[in-house]
C-alpha positions as CSV (number, residue, x, y, z in Angstrom):
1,X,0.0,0.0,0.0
2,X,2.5,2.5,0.4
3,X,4.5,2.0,-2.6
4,X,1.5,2.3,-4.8
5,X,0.6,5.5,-2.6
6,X,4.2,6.6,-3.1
7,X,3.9,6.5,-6.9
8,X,0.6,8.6,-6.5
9,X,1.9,11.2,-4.9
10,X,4.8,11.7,-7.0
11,X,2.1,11.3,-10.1
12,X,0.3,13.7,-8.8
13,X,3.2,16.2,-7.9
14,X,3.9,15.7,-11.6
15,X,0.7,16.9,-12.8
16,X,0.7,19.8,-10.7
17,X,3.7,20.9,-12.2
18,X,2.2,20.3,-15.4
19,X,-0.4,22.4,-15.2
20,X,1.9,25.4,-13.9
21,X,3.8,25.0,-16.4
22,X,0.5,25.2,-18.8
23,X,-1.2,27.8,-17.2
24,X,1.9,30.1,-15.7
25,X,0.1,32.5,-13.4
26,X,-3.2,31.6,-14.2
27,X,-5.8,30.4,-11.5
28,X,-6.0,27.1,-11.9
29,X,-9.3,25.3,-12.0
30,X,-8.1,22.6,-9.7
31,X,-7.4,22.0,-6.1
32,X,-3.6,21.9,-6.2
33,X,-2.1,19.9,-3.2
34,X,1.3,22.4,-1.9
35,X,4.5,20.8,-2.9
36,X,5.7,20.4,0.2
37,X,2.6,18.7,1.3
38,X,3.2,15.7,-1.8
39,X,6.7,15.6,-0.3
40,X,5.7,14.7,3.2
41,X,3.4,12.8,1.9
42,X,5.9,10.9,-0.4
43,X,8.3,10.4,2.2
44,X,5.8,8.9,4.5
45,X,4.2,6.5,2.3
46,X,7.8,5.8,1.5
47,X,8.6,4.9,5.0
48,X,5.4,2.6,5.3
49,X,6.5,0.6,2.3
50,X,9.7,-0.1,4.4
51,X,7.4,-1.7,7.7
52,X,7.0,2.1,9.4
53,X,3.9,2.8,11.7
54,X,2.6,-1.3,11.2
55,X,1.6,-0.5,14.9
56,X,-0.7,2.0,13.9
57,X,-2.4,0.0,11.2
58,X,-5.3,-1.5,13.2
59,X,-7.6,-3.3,10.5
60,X,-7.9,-6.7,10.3
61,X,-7.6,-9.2,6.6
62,X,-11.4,-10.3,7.3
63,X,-13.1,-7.0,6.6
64,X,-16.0,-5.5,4.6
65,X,-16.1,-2.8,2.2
66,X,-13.5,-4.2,-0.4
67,X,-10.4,-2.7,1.4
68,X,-12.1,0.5,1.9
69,X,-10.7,0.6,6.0
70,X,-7.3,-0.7,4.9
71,X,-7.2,2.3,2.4
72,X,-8.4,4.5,4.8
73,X,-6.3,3.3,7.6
74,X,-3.3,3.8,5.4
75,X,-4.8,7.4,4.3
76,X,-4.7,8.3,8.3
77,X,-0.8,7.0,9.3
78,X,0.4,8.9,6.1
79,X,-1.4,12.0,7.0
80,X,-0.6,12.3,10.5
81,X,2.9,11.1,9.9
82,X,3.5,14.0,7.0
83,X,1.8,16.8,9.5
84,X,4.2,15.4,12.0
85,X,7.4,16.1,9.4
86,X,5.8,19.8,8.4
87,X,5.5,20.5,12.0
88,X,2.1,20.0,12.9
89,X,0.2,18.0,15.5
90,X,-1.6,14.6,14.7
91,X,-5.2,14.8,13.6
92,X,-4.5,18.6,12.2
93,X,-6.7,17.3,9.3
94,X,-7.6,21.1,7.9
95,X,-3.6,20.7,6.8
96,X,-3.6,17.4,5.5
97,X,-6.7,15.3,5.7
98,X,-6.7,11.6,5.0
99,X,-9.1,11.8,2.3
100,X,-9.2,14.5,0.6
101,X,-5.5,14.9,0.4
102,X,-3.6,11.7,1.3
103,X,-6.7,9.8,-0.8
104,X,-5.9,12.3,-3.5
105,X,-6.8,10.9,-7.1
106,X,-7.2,7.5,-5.7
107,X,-10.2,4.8,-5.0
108,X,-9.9,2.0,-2.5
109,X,-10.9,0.2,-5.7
110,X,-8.0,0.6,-7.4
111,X,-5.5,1.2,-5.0
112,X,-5.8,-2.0,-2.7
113,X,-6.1,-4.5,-5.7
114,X,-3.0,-3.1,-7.4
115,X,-1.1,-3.1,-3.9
116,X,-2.1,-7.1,-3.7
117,X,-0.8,-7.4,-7.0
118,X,2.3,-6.0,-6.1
119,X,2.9,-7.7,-2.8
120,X,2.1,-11.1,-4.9
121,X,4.9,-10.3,-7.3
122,X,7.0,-9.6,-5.2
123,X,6.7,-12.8,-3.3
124,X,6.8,-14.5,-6.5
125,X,9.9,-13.5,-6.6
126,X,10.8,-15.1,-3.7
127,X,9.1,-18.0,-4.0
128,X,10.8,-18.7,-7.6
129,X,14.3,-18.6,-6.1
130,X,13.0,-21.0,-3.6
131,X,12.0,-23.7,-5.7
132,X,14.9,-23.5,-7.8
133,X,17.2,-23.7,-5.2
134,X,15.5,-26.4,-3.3
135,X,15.3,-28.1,-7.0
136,X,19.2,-27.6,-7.1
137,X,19.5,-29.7,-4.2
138,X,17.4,-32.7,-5.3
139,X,19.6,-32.2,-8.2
140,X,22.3,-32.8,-6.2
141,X,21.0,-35.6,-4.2
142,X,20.0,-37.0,-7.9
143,X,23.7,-36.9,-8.6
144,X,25.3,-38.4,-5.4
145,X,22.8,-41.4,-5.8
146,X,22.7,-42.4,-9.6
147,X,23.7,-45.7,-9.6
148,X,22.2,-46.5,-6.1
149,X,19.7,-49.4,-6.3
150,X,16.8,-49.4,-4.4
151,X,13.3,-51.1,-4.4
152,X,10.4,-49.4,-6.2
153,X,6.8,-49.0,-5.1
154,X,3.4,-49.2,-7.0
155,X,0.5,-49.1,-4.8
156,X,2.6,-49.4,-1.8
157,X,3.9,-53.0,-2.5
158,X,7.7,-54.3,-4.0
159,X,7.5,-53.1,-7.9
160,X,10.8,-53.7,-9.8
161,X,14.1,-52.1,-9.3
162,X,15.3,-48.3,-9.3
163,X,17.7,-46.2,-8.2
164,X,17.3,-43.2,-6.1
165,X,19.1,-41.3,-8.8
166,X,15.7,-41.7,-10.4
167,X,13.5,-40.9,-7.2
168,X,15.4,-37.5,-6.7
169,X,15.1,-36.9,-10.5
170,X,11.3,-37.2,-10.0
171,X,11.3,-34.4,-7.3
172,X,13.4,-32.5,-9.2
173,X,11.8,-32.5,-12.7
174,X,8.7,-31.6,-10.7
175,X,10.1,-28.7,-9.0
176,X,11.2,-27.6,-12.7
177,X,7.8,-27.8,-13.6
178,X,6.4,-25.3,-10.3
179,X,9.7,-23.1,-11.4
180,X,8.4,-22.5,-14.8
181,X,4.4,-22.0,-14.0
182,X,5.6,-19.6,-11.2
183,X,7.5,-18.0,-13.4
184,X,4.6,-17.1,-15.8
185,X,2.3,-16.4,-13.0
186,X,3.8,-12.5,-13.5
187,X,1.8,-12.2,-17.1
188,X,-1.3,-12.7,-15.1
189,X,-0.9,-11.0,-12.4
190,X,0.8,-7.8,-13.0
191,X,-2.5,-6.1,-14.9
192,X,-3.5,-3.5,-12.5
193,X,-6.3,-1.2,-12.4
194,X,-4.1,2.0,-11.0
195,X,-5.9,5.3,-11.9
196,X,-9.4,3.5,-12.7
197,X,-11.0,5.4,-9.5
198,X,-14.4,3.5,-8.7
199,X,-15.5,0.8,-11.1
200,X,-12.7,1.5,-14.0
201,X,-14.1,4.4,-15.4
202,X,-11.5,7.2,-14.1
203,X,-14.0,9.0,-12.5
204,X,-12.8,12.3,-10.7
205,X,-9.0,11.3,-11.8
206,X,-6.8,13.8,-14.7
207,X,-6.6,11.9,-17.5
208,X,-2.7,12.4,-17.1
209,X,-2.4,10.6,-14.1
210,X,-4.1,7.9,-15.4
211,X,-1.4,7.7,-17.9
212,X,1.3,8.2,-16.1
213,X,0.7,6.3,-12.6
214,X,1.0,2.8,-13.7
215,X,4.5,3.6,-15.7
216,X,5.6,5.5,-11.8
217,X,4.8,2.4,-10.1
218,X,6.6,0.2,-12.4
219,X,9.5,2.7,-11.6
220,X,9.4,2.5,-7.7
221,X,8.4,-1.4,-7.9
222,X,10.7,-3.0,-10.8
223,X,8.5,-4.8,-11.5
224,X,6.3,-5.3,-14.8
225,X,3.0,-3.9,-13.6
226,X,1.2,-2.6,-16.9
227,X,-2.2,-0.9,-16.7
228,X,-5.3,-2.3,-17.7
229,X,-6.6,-2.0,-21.3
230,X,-10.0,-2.4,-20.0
231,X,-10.0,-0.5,-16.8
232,X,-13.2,-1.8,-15.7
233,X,-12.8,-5.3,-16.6
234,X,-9.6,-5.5,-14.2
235,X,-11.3,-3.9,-11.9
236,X,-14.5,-5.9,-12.1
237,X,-12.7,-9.6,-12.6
238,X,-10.2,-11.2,-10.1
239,X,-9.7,-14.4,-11.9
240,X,-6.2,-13.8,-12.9
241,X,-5.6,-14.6,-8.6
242,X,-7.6,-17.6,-9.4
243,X,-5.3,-18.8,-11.7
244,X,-1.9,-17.4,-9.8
245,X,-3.4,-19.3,-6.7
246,X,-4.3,-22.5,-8.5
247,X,-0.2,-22.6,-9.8
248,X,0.5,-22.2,-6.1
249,X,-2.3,-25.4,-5.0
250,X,0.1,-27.2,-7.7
251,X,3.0,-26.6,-6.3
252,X,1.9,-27.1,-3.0
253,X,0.8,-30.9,-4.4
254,X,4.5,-31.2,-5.7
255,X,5.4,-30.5,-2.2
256,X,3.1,-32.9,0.2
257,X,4.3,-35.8,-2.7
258,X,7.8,-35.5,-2.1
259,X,7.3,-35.1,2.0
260,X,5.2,-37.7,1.9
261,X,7.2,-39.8,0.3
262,X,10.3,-38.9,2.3
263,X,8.3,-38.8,5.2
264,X,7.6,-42.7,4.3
265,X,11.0,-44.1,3.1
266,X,12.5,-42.8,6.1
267,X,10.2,-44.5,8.8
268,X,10.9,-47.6,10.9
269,X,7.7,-49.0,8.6
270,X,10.2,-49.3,5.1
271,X,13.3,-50.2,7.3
272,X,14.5,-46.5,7.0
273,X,17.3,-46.6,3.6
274,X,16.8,-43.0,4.1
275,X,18.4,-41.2,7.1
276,X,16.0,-37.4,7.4
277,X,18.2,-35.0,9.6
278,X,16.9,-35.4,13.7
279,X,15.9,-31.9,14.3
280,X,14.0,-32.8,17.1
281,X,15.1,-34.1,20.5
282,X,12.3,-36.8,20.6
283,X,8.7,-37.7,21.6
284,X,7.6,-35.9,25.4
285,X,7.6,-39.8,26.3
286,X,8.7,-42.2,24.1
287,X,12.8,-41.4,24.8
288,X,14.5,-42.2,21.5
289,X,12.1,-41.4,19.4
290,X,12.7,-38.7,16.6
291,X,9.5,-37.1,14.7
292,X,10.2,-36.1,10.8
293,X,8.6,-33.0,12.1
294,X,9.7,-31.0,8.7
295,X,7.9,-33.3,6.7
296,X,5.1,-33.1,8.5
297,X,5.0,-29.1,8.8
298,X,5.3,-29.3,4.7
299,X,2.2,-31.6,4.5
300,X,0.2,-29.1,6.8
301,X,1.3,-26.1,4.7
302,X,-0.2,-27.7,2.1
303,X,-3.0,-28.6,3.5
304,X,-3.2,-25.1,4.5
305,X,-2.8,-24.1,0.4
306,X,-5.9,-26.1,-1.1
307,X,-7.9,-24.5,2.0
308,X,-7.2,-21.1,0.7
309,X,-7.3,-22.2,-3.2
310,X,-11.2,-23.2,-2.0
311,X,-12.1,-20.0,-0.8
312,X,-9.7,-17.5,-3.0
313,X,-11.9,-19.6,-5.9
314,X,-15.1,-18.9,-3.9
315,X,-14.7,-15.3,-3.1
316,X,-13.4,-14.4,-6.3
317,X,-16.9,-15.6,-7.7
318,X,-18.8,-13.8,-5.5
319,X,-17.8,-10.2,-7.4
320,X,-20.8,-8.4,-8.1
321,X,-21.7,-6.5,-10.8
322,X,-18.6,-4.1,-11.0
323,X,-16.5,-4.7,-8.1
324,X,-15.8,-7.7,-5.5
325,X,-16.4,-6.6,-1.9
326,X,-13.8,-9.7,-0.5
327,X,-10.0,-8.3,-2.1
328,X,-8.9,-8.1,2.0
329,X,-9.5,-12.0,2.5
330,X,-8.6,-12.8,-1.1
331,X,-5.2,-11.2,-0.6
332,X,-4.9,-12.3,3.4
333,X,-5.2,-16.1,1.8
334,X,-3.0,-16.1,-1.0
335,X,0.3,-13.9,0.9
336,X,-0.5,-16.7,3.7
337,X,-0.3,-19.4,1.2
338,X,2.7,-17.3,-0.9
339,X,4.7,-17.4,2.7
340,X,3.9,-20.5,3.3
341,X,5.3,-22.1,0.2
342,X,8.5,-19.8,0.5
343,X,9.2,-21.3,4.2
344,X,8.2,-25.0,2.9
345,X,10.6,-24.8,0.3
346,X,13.2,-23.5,2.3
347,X,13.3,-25.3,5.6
348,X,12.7,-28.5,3.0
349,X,16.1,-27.7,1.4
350,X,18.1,-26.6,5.1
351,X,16.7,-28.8,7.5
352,X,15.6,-31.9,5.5
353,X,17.4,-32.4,1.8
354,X,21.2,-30.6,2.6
355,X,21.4,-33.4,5.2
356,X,19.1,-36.2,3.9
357,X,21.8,-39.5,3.5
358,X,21.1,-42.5,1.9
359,X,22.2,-46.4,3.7
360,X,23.0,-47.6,0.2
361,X,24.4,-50.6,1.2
362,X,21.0,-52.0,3.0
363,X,19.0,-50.6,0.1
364,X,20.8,-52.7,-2.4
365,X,20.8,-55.8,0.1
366,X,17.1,-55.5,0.5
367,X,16.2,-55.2,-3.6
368,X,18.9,-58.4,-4.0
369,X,16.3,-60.7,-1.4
370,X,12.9,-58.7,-2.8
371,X,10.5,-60.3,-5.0
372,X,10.9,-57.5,-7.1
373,X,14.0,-57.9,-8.7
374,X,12.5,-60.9,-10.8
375,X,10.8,-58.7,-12.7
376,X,14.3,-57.6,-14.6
377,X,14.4,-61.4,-15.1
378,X,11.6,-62.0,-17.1
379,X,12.6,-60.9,-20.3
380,X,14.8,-63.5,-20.2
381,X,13.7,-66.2,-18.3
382,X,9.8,-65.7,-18.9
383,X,6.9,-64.3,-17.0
384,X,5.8,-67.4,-15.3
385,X,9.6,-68.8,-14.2
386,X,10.5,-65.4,-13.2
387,X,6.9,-65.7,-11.2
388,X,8.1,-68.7,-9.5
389,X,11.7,-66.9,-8.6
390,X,9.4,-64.3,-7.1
391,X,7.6,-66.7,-5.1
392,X,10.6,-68.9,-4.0
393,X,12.5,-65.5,-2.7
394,X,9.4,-64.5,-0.5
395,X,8.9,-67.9,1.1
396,X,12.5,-68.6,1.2
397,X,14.0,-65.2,1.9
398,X,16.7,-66.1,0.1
399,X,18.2,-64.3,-2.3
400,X,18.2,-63.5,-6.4
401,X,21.5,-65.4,-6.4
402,X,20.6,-68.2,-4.3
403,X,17.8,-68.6,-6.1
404,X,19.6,-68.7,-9.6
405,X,22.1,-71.4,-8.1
406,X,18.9,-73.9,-6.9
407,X,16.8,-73.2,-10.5
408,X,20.1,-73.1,-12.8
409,X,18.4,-70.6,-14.7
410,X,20.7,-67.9,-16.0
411,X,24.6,-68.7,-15.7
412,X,26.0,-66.4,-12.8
413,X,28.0,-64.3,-14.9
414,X,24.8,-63.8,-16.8
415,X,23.0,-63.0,-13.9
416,X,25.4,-60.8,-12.3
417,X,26.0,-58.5,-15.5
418,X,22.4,-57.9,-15.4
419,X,22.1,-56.8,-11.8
420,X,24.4,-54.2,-12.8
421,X,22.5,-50.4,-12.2
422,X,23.8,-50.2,-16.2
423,X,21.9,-52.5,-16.9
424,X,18.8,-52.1,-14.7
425,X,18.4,-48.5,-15.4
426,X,18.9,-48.4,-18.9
427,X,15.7,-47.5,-20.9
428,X,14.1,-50.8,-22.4
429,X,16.4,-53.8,-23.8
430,X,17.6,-54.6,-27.2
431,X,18.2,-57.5,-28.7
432,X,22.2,-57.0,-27.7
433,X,21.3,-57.8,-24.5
434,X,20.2,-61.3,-25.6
């Protein structure tokens, strides 16, 4: 709010200049705002965008009105803190009143939607270098582990083999895939309907300012906020935080998957090839006992994420007519769900993947006696023989070598070139192999 007041200020100092410079010593047909006035003004809105006076902003994210009290609220700290600067007492409002002068060419329609905007972007921001970094180090982990064999899942049962060079790829091609829709979420959101006034019409607003505002933001901000073609329509329709918010609920899934997952491998339920990072002491009771409390904290966020998607979707439909009365809980729900996914994504990669470790040994001594390595057999032994291997290893719990010697089914050299990760990971046979 008080960078886009900050860029209206100087707007309108600009326009007061221009008409001087039009009219020289003319009376002007306007109520012209004292120089010094816009400067106090400036530098106070300037100061708010930095954190100043939060105390003093009393309003609350579930409010009516469509932002009007957070408008206003802001209108009343940047007055009383510019009468402070020009040596006046708080509440001196025949100096510098909060709506006449610090509301000057403004609506709460057009300023609080364009401040969301702006506080989503930057967040975006934030959030992008997040997942990319925390991509990085599943990258990494993808790296460290290429060749490391472990024991695939489908439906929560022994699958065929894999490599946790391949798990890690998973989770980070996904992350690749939040990266890049974050990244576009800035062509939908950074539309604003700056200089609009009411419904998108411009009422009451110089024609200049409506020209020139949007480009003064975009100069404060650096960001690429661009002013609505269709005033009215931008001002009417939120769907573009729809869509922003639904790219968030996806990468919010991304995230639960892979701390599930995680979450899973590492418990004393899969015999724990994964080692998560013991960031807490233990249970209040149970001494010994370490909770993966940073995968669970992800999997709440989350949780957290599709409740906000559900009502950001909900509220955003109830606009009426020419405006939507709900921007302050709109906005509340998707910077909660923006910070959020930031501090997922960040404690994920510090406290949980920088240390994660992987007991390769076990892993690859578990796939060797699993069921499921007789699926790489079949091409060459058969579905049905390799079947009975599968059967004979889980009754037996013996294994894939053992089981080889008893059957004399492949010679051992045979079998042992194939149990190679070169060969196990490679992408399909070819008659070579044979």
């Amino acid at each position: 709010m008080g960078i886009v007041k900050q860029a209206c200020y100087l707007t309108a100092a600009s326009y007061f200049r221009a008409l001087k410079e039009k009219l020289g010593d003319k009376k002007l047909p306007v109520r012209v705002i004292p120089g010094e006035v816009l400067n106090a003004m400036t530098e106070a809105a300037s100061e708010v965008s930095k954190g100043g006076y939060f105390a003093d902003f009393i309003v609350p994210a579930i409010s009516g009105g469509a932002g009007t009290s957070i408008n206003m609220n802001v209108n009343e700290i940047i007055a009383n803190a510019a009468l402070l600067k020009l040596g006046h007492k708080p509440g001196d409002y025949n100096v510098i009143d909060p709506t006449e002068t610090a509301n000057i060419f403004q609506s709460t329609n057009d300023v609080v939607p364009t401040a969301l905007k702006v506080a989503v972007m930057f967040l975006l921001n934030d959030l992008e270098t997040a997942i990319n970094e925390l991509r990085a180090g599943f990258e990494v982990l993808e790296g460290r582990y290429r060749d490391d064999l472990r024991i695939a899942y489908t439906q929560m049962q022994e699958a065929v083999p894999s490599s946790y060079g391949k798990l890690f790829s998973n989770y980070s091609d996904a992350l690749s895939r939040d990266w890049w829709r974050v990244s576009k979420c800035y062509e939908r959101i950074k539309v604003v309907n700056l200089g609009g006034s009411a419904i998108g019409t411009s009422v009451t607003v110089p024609r200049f300012f409506v020209m020139e505002v949007v480009q003064q933001l975009q100069q404060l901000t650096g960001l690429p906020v661009t002013r609505g073609e269709n005033l009215n329509d931008t001002t009417s329709n939120l769907d573009s935080f729809v869509e922003v918010h639904a790219i968030l609920k996806a990468h919010a899934v991304n995230l639960e998957k892979i701390a599930s997952d995680l979450r899973l491998l590492a418990s004393d339920l899969t015999g724990s090839a994964i080692k998560l990072p013991q960031l807490q002491v233990g249970s209040s009771i149970m001494p010994g006992k370490v909770n993966p409390v940073i995968p669970e904290f992800v999997i709440s966020a989350a949780h957290q994420v599709y409740a906000n998607d559900s009502l950001v979707s909900g509220l955003c439909g109830q606009g009426c007519l020419d405006l939507n009365a709900y921007v302050p809980l709109i906005g509340y729900s998707i910077i909660g769900s923006l910070k959020l996914l930031i501090a997922s994504c960040r404690t994920m990669l510090t406290n949980m993947v920088a240390g994660l470790e992987v007991d390769t040994k076990t892993s690859l001594n578990r796939l060797l006696h699993s069921p499921a390595i007789a699926t790489a057999l079949s091409p060459y032994i058969g579905y049905h023989k390799a079947a009975e291997v599968a059967k004979l290893m889980k009754s037996t719990g013996k294994n894939i070598q053992e089981i080889n010697t008893e059957l004399k089914l492949l010679p051992a050299e045979k079998l042992e070139i194939l149990l190679k990760p070169s060969n196990l990971l490679k992408a399909g046979y070819s008659l070579n192999d044979f």
